[in-house]
Legacy VTK file of the C-alpha trace (Angstrom):
# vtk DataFile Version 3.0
C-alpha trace
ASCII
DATASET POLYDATA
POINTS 94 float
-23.494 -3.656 -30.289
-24.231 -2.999 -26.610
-23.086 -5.453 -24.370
-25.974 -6.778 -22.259
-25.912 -6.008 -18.575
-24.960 -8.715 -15.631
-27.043 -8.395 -12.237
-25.131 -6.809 -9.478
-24.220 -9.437 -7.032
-25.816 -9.357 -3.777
-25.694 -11.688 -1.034
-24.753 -15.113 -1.579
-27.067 -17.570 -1.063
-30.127 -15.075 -2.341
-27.901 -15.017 -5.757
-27.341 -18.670 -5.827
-30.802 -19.106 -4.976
-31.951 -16.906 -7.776
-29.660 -18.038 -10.039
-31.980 -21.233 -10.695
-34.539 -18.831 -11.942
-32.634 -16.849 -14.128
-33.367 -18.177 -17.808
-37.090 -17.298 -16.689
-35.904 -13.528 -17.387
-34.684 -12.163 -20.565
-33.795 -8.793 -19.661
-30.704 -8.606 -16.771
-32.814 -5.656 -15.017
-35.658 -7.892 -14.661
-33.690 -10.533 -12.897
-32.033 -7.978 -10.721
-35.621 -6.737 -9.481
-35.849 -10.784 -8.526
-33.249 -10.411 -6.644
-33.989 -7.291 -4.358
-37.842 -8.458 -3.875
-36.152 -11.937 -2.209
-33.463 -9.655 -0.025
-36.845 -7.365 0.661
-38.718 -10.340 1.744
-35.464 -11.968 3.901
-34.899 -9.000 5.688
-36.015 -7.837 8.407
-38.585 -4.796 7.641
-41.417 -4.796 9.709
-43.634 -3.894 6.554
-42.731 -5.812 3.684
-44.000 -3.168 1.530
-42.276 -1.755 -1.891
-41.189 1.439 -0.681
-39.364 -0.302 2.519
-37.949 -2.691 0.052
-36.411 0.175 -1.968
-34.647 1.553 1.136
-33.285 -2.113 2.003
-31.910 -3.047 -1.074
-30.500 0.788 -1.760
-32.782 2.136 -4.908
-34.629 5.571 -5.211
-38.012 4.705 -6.735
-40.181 1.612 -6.079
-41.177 1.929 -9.697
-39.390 -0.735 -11.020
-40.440 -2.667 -8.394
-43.833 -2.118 -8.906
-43.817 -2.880 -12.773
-41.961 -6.162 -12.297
-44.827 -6.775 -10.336
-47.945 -5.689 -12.399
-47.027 -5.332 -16.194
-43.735 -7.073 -16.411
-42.724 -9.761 -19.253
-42.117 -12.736 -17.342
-44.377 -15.285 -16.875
-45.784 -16.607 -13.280
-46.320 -19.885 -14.332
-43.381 -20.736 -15.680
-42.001 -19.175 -12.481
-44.178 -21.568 -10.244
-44.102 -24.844 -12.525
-40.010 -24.221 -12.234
-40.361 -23.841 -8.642
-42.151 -27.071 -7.999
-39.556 -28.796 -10.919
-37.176 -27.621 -7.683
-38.602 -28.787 -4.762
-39.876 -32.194 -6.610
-35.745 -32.738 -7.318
-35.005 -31.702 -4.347
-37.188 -33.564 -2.502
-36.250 -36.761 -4.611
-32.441 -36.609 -3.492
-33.369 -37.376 0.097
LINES 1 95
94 0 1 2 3 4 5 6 7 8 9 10 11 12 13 14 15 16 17 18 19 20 21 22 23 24 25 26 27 28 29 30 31 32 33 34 35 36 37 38 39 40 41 42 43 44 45 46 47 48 49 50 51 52 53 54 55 56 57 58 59 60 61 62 63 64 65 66 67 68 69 70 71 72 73 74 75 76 77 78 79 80 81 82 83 84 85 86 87 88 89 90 91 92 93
């Protein structure tokens, strides 16, 4: 049996961050992709664009990028309902 694979850890807060969204991906590379497009969108590129994001986060292709994008598994509403299940908790603690 092949063991599945963990994310590589990148920088703190944008993994503890991301963390809260990880049961929303079933495959590790998925969540890694997660990852990288919030360190892409953090940093500061003056085009946001995929191929600058793949030279910020250290990949070769924007590929996988691009598919986690367009044809991947996950699902954007779950993604936003969980995001507003976030801020709604987060906003009731105050």
């Amino acid at each position: 049996m092949v063991e599945p694979r963990s994310p590589v850890q990148t920088i703190n807060f944008v993994d503890e961050y991301c963390l809260l969204y990880k049961k929303l991906f079933l495959d590790s590379r998925l969540f890694q992709v997660f990852k990288y497009l919030h360190i892409g969108c953090i940093s500061d590129l003056k085009r946001k664009s995929l191929p600058e994001i793949v030279k910020i986060v250290g990949l070769n292709k924007y590929q996988g990028l691009r598919h986690f994008l367009t044809t991947s598994s996950w699902d954007i509403e779950k993604l936003r309902y969980l995001c507003l299940e976030l801020i709604n908790f987060t906003d009731t603690k105050r």
